[in-house]
N, C-alpha and C positions, 0 to 999 in steps of 0.2 A: 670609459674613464679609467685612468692608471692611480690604483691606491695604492700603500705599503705598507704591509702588514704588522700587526704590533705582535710584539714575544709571544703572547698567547694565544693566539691565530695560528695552526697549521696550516702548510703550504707545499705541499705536493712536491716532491723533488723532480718525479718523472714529467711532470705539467710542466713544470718551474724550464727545464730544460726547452721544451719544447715550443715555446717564444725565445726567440733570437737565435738558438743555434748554438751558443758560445759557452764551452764547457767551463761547469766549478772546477775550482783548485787549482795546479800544478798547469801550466801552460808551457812549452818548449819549443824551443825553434823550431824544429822538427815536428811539431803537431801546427804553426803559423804557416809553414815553410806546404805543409799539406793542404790545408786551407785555404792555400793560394790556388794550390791545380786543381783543389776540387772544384773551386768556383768555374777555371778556365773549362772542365770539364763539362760542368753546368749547361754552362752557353755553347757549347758544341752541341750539346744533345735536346736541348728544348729551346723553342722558341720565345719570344718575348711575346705572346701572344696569350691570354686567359679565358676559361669558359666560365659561364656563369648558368647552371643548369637547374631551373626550373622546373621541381616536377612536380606535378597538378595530380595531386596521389587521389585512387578513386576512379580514375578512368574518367577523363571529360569529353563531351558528346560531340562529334566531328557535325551535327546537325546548327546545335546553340554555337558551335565555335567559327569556324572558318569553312563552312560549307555547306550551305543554310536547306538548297534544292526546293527551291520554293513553287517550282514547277511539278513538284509530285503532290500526292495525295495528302490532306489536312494529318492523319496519323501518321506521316512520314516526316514531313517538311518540318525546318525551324518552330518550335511551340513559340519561341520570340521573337518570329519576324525576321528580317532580316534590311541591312542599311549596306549603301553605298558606298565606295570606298573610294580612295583618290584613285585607283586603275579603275577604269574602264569593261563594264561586266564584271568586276569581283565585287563578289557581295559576300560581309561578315552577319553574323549571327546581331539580334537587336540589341544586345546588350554592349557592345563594340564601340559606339563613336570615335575615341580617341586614337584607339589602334585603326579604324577605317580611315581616319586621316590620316595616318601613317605607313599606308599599305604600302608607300612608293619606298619604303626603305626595308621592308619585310622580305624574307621569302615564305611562302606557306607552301606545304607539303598536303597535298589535297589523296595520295596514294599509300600512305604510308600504315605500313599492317604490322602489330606487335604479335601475333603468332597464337596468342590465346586470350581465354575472357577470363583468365586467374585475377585475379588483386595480389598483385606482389610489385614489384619496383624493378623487373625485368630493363625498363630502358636505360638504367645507371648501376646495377648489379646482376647479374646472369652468367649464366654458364659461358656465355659469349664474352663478356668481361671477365672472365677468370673466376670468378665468387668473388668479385673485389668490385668496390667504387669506381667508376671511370680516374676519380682524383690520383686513385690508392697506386694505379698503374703509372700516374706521370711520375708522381711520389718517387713511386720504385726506379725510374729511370733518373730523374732529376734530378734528388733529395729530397727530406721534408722539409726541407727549409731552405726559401731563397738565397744564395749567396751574399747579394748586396747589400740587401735590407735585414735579413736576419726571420722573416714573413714569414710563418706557415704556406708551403707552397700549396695543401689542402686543407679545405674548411668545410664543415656541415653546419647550416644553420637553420636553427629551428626555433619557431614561435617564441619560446624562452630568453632568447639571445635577447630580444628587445624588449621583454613585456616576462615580469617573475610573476605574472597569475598566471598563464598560458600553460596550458595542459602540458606533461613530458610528450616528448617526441613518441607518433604510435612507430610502432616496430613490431606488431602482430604481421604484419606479411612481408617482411623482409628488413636487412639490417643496413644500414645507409652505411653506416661505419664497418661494413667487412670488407676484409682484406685479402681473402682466399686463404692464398699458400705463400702469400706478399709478404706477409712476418706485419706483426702490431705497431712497429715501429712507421710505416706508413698509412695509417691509419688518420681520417679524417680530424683535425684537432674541432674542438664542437666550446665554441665560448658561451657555455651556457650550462642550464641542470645542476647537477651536483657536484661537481668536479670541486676537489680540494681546493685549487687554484682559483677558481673564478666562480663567482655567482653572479648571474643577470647583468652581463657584458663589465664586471669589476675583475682585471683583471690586478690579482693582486701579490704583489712579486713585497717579501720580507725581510726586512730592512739590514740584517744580518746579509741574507744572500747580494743585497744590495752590495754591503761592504765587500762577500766575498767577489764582485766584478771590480770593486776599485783593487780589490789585490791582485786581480789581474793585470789590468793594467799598468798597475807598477813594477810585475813582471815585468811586462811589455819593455818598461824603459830599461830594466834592470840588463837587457839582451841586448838593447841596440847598439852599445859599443860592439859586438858580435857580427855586426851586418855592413855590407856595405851600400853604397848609396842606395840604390837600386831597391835593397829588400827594405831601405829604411824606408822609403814611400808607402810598401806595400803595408809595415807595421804601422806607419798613421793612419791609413786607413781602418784598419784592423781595430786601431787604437778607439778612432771618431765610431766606426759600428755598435763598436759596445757600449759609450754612451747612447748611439741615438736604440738601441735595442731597449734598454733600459727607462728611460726619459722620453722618447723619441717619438720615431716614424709608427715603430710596429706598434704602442699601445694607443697612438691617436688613429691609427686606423682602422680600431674596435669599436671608437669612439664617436658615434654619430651627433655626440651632441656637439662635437667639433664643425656640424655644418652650421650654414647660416640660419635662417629663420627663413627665409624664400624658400630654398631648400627641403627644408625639414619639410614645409606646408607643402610643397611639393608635390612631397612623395608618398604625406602621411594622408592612410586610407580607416584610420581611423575614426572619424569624421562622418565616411558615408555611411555605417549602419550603428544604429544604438543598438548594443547588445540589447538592452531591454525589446526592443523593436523584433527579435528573430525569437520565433515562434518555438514554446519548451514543448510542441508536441511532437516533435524530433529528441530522438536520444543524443542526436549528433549535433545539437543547439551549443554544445559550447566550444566544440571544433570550427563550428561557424561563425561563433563570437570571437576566437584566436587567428581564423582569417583575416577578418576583416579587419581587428583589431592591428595586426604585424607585417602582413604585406607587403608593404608600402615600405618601410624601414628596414626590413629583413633585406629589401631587393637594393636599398640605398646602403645598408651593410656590405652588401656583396661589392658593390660599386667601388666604394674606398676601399677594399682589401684589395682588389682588382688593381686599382689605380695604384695601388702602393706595391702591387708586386707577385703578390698571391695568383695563381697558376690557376688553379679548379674551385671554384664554391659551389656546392651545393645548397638548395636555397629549397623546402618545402615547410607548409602549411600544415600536415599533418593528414586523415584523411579524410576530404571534406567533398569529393567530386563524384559521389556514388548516388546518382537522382534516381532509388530506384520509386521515389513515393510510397517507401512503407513505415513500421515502425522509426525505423533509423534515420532515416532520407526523405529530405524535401522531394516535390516534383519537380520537374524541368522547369518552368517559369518561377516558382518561389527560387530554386535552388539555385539557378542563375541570378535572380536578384543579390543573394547572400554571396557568391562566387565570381560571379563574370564581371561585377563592378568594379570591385577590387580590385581586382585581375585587370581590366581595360586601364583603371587608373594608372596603379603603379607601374604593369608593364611599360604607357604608355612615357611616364615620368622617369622610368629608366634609362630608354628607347633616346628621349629628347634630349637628357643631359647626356648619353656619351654620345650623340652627335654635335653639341656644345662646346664640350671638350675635349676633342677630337680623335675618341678613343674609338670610333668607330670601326675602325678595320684594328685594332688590338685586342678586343674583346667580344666573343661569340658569345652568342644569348640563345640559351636553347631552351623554350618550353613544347614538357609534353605530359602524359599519365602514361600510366602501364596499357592501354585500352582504351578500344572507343566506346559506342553505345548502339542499340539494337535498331535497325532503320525503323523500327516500328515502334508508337508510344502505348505503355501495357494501358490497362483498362485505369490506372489509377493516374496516367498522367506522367510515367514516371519513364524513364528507357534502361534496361539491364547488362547486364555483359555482354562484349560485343568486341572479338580478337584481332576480327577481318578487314577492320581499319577505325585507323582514329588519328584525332589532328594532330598535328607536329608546326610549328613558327618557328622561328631560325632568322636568327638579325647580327650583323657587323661580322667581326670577325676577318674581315677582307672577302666577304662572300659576297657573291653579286646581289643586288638590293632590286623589288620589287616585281620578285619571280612566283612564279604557280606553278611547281612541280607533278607531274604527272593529273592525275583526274580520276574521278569515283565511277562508280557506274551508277544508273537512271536513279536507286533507290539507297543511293549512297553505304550501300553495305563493303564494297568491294573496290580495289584499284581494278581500275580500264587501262589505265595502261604505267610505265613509272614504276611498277613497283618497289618500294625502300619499303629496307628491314632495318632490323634494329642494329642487325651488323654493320649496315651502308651507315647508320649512324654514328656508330660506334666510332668505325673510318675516318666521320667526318671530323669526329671532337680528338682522335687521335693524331690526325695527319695538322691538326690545327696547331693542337700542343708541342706536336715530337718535330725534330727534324728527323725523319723515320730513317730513310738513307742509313744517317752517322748514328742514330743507333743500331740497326742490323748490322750491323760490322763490326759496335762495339761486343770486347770480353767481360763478363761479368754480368751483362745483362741476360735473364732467367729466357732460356728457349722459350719458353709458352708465352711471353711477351714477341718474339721475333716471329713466332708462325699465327701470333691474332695480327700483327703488321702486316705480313705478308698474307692474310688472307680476308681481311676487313676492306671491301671496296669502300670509298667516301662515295656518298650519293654524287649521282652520274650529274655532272655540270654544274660541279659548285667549287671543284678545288682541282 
């Protein structure tokens, strides 16, 4: 919801900039005249195409998830069973149905190894990404902000965004919003927490700074005798952006309560657990209540930024996927009841609608965790860190739909064969984003961005 601040409300100057793009003060043909070839530049170097990354912080179990091996040993195989899917032999973990109906539009990663059993957020920050966000790298090549719409081209969204009870974002193992050596200025915009600017998706722009865009634009007209026909289109343009920045596209598409009532129910996972219902003999009881509570609306957030423009969302829950069954952590079967539901729901509610509306091949969906889980379930129920493989799903995007990449071996610890790294990943959300090509050749873009291009395969037979 877009509100406007009264006189005694602070409001972030640095925020305040950073929805829509369009500088306070002094505006000159020569900063319009630039603006123009930034945008042309824009669309040279990135695609119309957006990721929406999912990560299931905590490490989630390739057993419970997409790769059940119900043919091994009772301390091996699925603790939940395992269900059918629309292919043929693939079988998901029991907590699944809605995504098992949807298998034909999935690809799942059955080989896929994060390198180590750490807890930290290695698939979307690592040393392989720079120390930076996967978003932070499009950032750096593309802008932070969309040319057309004015759109944060990166976003982190966390429990908060939807829901002001929701615990702050953990960032004890790693920081979603670094940048590396990327500079702060591409840094992930995060519409939620404490930010001057915005509380609990109120994105709130000050009625002052309001006026100082209408002085803009009176600029604007105050040049056009300046212009000839030609640049005078580009200055209407220019002109209609800044209202819709301000009134517009960018602050309705923070705005989930702009969906319908179908919609919203949709998506909202809410519904399936009463917090009162998840057990306080877990320290992580109210991690589990912010899952299940925001899910479902975090992933329908992501969806309309997507749809409006925005490049990279980052979308997590906080960290709820660590089943070791001890003080901290459910076991496998409770801990999938409080995670996998949610997770089947929303995914599958996300999944549906951009097949709907036909964003299907424009928008890649990528969930995963840092890690998988131990083939074996410890004495308590529970399975531990575990480097050597863990699940990966992978939908739209223009990627081929209803594939199973590579295969585990008998005790599901290990790729058999396939093996994808976290770099073949990396490759994959990169070559989505970039037009890689027209940026390797461009000047100005940072070498350590052209030799991770140049050396980031995308997993083998998807792009």
């Amino acid at each position: 919801m877009l509100s406007l601040c009264d006189s005694d409300r602070r409001c972030g100057r640095r925020e305040f900039l950073r929805i829509g793009g369009l500088t306070l003060g002094g505006l000159s043909l020569t900063d319009l005249l630039a603006a123009r070839a930034a945008a042309a530049e824009q669309a040279r170097l990135v695609t119309d195409k957006s990721v929406i990354f999912l990560f299931l912080h905590g490490g989630p179990s390739q057993f419970e998830t997409f790769d059940p091996k119900m043919s091994a040993p009772a301390e091996v195989r699925s603790a939940t069973g395992e269900l059918a899917t629309r292919i043929p032999g693939l079988t998901f973990g029991g907590t699944f149905p809605r995504l098992a109906a949807l298998a034909d539009k999935l690809t799942i990663v059955r080989s896929f190894a994060t390198g180590d059993g750490n807890h930290d957020i290695k698939p979307i920050v690592s040393r392989d990404s720079l120390g930076a966000n996967l978003g932070s790298i499009y950032s750096r090549v593309g802008g932070a902000n969309r040319a057309a719409t004015g759109i944060p081209a990166n976003v982190a969204l966390y429990p908060q965004a939807v829901d002001a009870e929701s615990l702050p974002a953990v960032k004890n193992f790693g920081d979603f919003e670094a940048t590396g050596t990327l500079g702060k200025a591409v840094a992930p915009f995060v519409p939620s927490g404490k930010g001057e600017m915005q509380q609990a998706m109120r994105l709130a722009l000050p009625l002052a700074r309001l006026d100082d865009r209408r002085s803009i634009l009176s600029q604007i007209d105050r040049v056009r005798w300046q212009a000839d026909a030609g640049l005078l289109d580009g200055l209407d343009r220019l002109r209609e952006q800044a209202y819709r920045v301000i009134l517009g596209s960018v602050a309705d598409a923070f705005d989930v309560g702009k969906e319908d009532a179908a919609t919203l129910a949709r998506y909202d996972t809410s519904t399936l657990i009463r917090p009162e219902a998840i057990s306080r003999r877990w320290n992580n009881h109210r991690n589990y209540r912010d899952h299940s509570q925001t899910l479902g609306k975090l992933l329908l957030l992501a969806r309309r930024l997507c749809e409006a423009g925005c490049g990279f969302v980052t979308v997590t829950t906080s960290f709820v996927w660590d089943m070791h069954a001890d003080v901290n952590n459910a076991d496998v079967v409770e801990g999938m009841g409080y995670m996998g539901m949610p997770l089947d729901y929303a995914l599958a509610a996300l999944i549906e609608d951009l097949e709907a509306r036909g964003l299907d091949d424009r928008v890649l969906v990528v969930v995963c965790g840092e890690m998988g889980r131990t083939p074996r379930l410890n004495a308590r129920g529970g399975r531990d860190h575990w480097g050597n493989l863990a699940p990966l799903l992978l939908y739209g995007g223009g990627l081929p739909k209803g594939r199973v990449i590579g295969q585990s071996t008998r005790n599901g610890g290990e790729p058999l064969s396939d093996r994808v790294t976290i770099k073949n990943l990396l490759g994959t959300v990169l070559q989505t984003l970039l037009n890689t090509a027209e940026v390797r050749i461009t000047r100005g873009v940072p070498s350590e961005i052209d030799r991770l291009l140049a050396d980031a395969e995308p997993i083998a037979g998807l792009i």
